[in-house]
N, C-alpha and C positions, 0 to 999 in steps of 0.2 A: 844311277839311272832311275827315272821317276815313271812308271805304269802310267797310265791314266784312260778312262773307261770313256767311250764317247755312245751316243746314241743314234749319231750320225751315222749314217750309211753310207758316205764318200769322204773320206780325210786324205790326207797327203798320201800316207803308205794304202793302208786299207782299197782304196779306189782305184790303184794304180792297173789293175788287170782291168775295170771297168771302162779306164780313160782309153790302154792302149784298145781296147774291143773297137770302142768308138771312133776311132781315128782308123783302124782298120777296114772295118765295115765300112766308111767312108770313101773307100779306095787311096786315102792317099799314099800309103807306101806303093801304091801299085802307080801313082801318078809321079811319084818321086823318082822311081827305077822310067819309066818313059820317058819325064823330061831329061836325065843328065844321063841315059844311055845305060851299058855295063862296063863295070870299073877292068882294069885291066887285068891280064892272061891270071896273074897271080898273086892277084888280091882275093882274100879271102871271105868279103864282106862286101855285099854291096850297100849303095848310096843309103838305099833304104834303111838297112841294117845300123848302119852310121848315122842316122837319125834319127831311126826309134832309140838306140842309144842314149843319145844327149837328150833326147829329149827326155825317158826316164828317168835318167839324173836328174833333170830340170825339176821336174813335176816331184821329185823324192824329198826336195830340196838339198840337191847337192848342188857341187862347184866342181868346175875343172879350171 
């Protein structure tokens, strides 16, 4: 595994609690649980959750 020192203030990993703030404050997990409802009796996750999800993955650069 290779260190590497940036002076950047948003990178991949590093930014990641900045982006989800941003998208937060935005209301969209609160616009995403409105438009598709709540998941059903015994799901333990909602819509939301399932997409801020993938989306951190996303942004981390992973893959599913």
């Amino acid at each position: 595994m290779k260190i590497t020192y940036s002076s950047d203030t948003i990178n991949s990993f590093g930014g990641i609690n900045f982006a989800d703030k941003i998208i937060r404050e935005a209301s969209i997990y609160d616009t995403i649980d409105q438009t598709l409802g709540i998941r059903g009796v015994k799901a333990q996750y909602s819509y939301s959750d399932l997409f801020r999800s993938y989306l951190m993955l996303v942004l981390c650069g992973g893959e599913c």
